[in-house]
ZADO-1210 file (C-alpha; in nm, 4 decimals, padded with zeros to 6 digits):
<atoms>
<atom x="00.0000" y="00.0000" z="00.0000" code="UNK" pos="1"/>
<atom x="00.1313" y="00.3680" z="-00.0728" code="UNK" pos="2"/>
<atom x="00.0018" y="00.6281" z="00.1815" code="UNK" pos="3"/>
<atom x="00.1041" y="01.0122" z="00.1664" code="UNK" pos="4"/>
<atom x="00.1147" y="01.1861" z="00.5044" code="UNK" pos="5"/>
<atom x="-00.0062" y="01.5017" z="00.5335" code="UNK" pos="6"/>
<atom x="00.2130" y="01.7552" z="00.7369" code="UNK" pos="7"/>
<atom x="00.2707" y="02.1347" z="00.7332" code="UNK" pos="8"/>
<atom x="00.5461" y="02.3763" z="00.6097" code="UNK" pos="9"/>
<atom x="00.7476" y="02.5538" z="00.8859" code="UNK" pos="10"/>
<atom x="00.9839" y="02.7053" z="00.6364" code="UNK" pos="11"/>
<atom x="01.1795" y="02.6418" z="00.3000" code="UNK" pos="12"/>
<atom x="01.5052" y="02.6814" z="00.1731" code="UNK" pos="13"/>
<atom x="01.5460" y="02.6787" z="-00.2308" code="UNK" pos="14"/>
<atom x="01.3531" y="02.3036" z="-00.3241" code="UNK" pos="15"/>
<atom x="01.3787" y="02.1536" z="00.0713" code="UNK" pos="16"/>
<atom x="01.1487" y="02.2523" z="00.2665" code="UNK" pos="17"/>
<atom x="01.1024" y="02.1864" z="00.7078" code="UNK" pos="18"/>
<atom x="00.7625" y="02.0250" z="00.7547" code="UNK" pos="19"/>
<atom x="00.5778" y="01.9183" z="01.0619" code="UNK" pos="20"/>
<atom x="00.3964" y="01.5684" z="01.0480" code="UNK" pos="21"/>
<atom x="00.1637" y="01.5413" z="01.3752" code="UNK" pos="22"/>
<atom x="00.5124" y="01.7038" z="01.6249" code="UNK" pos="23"/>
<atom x="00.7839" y="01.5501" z="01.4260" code="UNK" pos="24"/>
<atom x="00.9721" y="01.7961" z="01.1500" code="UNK" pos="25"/>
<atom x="01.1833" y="01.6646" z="00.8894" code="UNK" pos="26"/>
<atom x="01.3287" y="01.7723" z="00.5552" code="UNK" pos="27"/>
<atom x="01.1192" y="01.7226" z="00.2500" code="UNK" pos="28"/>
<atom x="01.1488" y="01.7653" z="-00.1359" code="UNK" pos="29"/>
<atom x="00.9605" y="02.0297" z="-00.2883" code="UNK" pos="30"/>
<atom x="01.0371" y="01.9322" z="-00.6595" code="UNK" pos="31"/>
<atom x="00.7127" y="01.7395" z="-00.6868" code="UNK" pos="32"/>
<atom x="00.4827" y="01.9446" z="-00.5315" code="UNK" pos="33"/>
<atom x="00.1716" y="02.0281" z="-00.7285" code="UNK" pos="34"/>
<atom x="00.1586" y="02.3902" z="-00.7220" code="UNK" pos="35"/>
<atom x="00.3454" y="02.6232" z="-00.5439" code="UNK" pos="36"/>
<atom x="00.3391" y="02.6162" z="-00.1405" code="UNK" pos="37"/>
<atom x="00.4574" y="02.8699" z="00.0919" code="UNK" pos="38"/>
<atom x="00.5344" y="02.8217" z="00.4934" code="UNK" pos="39"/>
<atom x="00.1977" y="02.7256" z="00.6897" code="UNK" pos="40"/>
<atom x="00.0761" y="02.4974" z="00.3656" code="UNK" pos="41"/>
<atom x="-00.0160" y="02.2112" z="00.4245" code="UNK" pos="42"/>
<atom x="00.1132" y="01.9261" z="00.2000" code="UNK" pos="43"/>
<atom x="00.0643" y="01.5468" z="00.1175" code="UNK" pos="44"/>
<atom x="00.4470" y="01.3941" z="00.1625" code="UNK" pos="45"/>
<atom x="00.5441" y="01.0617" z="-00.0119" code="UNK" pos="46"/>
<atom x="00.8611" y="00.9240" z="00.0626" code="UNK" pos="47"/>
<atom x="01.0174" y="01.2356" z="00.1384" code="UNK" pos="48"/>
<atom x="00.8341" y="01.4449" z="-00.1402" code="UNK" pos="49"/>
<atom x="00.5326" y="01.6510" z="-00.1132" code="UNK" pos="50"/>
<atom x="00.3482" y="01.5866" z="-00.4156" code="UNK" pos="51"/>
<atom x="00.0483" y="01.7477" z="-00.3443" code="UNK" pos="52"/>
<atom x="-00.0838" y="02.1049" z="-00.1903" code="UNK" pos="53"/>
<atom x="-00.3427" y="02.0057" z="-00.0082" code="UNK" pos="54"/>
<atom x="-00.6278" y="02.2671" z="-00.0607" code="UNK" pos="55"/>
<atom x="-00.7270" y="02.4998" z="00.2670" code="UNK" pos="56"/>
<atom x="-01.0623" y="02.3806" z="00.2883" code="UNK" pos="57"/>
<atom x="-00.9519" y="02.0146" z="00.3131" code="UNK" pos="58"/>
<atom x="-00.6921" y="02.0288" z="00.6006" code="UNK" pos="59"/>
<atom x="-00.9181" y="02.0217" z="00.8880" code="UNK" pos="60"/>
<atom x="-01.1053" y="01.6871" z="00.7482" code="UNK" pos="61"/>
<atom x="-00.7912" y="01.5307" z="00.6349" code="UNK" pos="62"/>
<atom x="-00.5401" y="01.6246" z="00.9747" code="UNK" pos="63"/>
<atom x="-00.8820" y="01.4562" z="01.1807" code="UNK" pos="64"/>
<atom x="-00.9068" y="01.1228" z="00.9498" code="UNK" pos="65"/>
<atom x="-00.5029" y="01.0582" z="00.9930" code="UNK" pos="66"/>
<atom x="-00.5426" y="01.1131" z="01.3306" code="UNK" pos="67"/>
<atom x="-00.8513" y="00.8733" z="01.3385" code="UNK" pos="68"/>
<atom x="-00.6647" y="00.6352" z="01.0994" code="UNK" pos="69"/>
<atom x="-00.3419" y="00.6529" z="01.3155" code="UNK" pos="70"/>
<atom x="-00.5820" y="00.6407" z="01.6961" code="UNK" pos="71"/>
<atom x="-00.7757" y="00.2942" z="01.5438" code="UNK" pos="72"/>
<atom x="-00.4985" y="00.1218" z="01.3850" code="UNK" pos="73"/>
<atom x="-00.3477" y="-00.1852" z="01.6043" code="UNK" pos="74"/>
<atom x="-00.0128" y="-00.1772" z="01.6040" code="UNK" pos="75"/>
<atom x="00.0488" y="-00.4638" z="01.3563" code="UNK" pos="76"/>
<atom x="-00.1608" y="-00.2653" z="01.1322" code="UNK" pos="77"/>
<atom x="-00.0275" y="-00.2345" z="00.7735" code="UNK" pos="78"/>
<atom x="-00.1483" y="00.1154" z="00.7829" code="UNK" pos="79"/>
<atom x="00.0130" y="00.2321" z="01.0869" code="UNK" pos="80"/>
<atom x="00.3105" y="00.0538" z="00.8898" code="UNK" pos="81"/>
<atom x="00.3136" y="00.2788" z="00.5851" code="UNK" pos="82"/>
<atom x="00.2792" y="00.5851" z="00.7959" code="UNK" pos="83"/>
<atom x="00.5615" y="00.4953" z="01.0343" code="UNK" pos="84"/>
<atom x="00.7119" y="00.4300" z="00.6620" code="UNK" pos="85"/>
<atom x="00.6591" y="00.7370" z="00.5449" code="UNK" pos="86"/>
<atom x="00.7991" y="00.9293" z="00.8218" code="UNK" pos="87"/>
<atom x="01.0620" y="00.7051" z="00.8235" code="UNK" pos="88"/>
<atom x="01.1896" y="00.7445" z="00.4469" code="UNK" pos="89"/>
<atom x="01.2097" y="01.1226" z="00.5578" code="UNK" pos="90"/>
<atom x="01.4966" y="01.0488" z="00.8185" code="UNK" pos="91"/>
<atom x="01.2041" y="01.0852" z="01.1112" code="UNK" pos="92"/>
<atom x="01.0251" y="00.8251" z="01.3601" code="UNK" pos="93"/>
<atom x="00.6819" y="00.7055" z="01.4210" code="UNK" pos="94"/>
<atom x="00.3882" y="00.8847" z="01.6047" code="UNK" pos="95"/>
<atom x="00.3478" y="00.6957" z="01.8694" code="UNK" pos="96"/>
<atom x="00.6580" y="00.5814" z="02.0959" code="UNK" pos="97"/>
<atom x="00.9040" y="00.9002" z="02.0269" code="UNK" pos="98"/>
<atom x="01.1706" y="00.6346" z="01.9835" code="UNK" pos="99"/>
<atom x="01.4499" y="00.7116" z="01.6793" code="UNK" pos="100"/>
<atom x="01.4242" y="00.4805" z="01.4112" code="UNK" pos="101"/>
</atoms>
């Protein structure tokens, strides 16, 4: 399964930019990315590349289904896998223990 994680800009530098996935920041590729973003965006990360602006209007429904997603999921879950994955292939950890991969 591929899974994008959403996450927020906290500032860029040239193509990288610093984004915040649910309290963890980590360096991410902006040479995918959709449309242009600026700091506060919020943007759907895939292996260490936003690839998608996600629209204003959508943030607040798609921050609360992660969380939902990430709350339900056991934690053999192959969800919870791909987003520990995903945070993972950006040099990060997963949400739940705090522990360095």
């Amino acid at each position: 399964m591929c899974l994008g994680v959403p996450g927020r800009i906290i500032e860029i530098d040239g193509v990288m930019a610093t984004v915040d996935f649910f309290g963890v920041q980590r360096s991410v590729s902006l040479q995918l990315v959709d449309e242009p973003v600026a700091p506060g965006d919020y943007v759907l990360n895939h292996v260490g590349f936003a690839i998608r602006r996600i629209p204003p209007e959508d943030i607040a429904e798609t921050l609360a289904l992660y969380e939902r997603l990430i709350a339900l999921a056991e934690e053999d879950d192959p969800m919870l896998a791909d987003v520990h994955s995903e945070i993972a292939a950006t040099g990060g950890y997963g949400f739940r223990d705090g522990g360095e991969s």
